[in-house]
N, C-alpha and C positions, 0 to 999 in steps of 0.2 A: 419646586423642581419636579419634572415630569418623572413619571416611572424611568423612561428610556433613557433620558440625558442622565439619569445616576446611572444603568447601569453602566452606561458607554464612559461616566466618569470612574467608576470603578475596576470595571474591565476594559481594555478596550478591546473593542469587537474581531478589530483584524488580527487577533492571537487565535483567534477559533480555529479556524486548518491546521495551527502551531498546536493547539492542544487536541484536537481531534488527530491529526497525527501521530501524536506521542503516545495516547490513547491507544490508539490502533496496535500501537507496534508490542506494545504492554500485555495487549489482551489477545494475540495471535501467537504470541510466544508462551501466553499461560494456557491458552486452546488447545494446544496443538499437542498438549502432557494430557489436559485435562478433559478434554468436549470431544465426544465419537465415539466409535466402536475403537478402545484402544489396541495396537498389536502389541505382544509380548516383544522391548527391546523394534519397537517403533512408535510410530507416530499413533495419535487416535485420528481417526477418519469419519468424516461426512462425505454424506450422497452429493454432489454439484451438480445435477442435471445428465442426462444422453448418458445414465448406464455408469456413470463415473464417480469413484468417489475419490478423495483427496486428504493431507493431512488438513484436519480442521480450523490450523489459522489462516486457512487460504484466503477466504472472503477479506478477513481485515487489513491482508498484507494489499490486496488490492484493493484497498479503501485506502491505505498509506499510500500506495501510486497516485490515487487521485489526490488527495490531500496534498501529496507535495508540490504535486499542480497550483494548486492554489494559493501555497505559499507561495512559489515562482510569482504567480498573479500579485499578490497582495503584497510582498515585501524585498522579490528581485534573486536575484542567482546567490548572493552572499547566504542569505537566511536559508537556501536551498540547502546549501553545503555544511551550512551551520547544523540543520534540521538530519539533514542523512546523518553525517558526523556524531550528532543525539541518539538519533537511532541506532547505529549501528553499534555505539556503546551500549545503550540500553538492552539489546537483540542477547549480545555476548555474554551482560553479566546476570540477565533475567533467567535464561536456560544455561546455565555453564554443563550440562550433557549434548546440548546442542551450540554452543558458543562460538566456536569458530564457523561453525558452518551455517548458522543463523548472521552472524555480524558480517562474513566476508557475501555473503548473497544479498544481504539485504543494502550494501555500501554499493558493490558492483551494479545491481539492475536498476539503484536509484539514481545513480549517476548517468547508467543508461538511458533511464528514464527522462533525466534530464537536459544529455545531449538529443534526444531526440523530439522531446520536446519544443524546444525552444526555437530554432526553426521553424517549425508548422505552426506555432503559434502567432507567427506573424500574419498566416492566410486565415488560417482559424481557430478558434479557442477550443470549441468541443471537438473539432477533428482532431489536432493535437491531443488532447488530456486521451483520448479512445484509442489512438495508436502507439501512443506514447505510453497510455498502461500496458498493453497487448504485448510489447517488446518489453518495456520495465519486465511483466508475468513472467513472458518467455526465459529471460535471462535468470531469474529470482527461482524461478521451478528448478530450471536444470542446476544450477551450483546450487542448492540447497540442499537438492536431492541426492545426486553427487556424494557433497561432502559429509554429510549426515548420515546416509544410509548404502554409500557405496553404489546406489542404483538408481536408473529413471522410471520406476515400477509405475509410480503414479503421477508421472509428467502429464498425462494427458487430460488428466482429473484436476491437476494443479492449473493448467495451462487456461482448462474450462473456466473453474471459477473467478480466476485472477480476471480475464476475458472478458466473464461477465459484469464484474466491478466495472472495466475498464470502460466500457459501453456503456455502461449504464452512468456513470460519470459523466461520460462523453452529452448523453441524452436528456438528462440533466442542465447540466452547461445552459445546451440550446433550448431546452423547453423555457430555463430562468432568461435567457434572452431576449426571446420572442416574447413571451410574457412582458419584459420589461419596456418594450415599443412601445 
């Protein structure tokens, strides 16, 4: 048996986004206590580019945007819902200082993320995943911020990085595309 056909017997391949999301949501809610310059009774912060810094599990929450993309792709809206619904437990009981306001942000802008999604994916796939994270970010920054910290202090740092996940997704997408011609 070839290397490849055991592992695709063993695992199968298209769990990957399923577990690269799970991942994500895991290690942006363990970041965000633990990776940056921490503030006292807030978030730890990293630099995101343009002057801006953000709480630290920024990057991964928008690697979860894309990832759920790709569930959508690989096993359809049921597994999406299924997948947020994971999340959004997972968000709640991983940080219980930040549980409501990790679980109810990360439910609401994935859903977002989803209606908006799915639509645009019918004209195109990397446009979809890039604006569909961009709004997913958007929504996810403000009710986290919000609810967490009473403020949008660092919306625009949050907004940045999420952004650039979302893009960078997006550009992705299309470069595996056109490669795959």
């Amino acid at each position: 048996m070839v290397s490849g056909q055991l592992v695709t017997k063993v695992f199968d391949l298209r769990l990957v986004p399923w577990v690269g999301y799970i991942a994500s949501i895991l290690l942006a809610n363990w970041m965000i206590q633990n990776v940056g310059d921490c503030v006292p009774n807030g978030p730890c912060l990293i630099p995101v580019g343009f002057g801006y810094t953000a709480p630290s599990g920024v990057l991964m929450i928008g690697l979860a945007l894309v990832l759920r993309d790709a569930i959508h792709e690989s096993h359809g809206r049921w597994w999406v819902i299924g997948a947020i619904f994971v999340g959004a437990v997972l968000s709640s009981a991983i940080s219980p200082a930040l549980a409501l306001a990790s679980g109810v942000a990360f439910a609401v802008s994935e859903v977002g993320d989803m209606l908006v999604y799915e639509p645009i994916r019918r004209y195109s796939r990397p446009l979809g995943v890039a604006i569909s994270g961009i709004v997913g970010g958007a929504i996810d920054s403000a009710l986290f911020l919000m609810l967490a910290f009473g403020s949008l202090a660092y919306f625009e740092g949050q907004f940045v990085g999420k952004t650039e996940m979302a893009v960078l997704g997006g550009l992705l997408l299309l470069g595996y595309r056109l490669v795959r011609r």
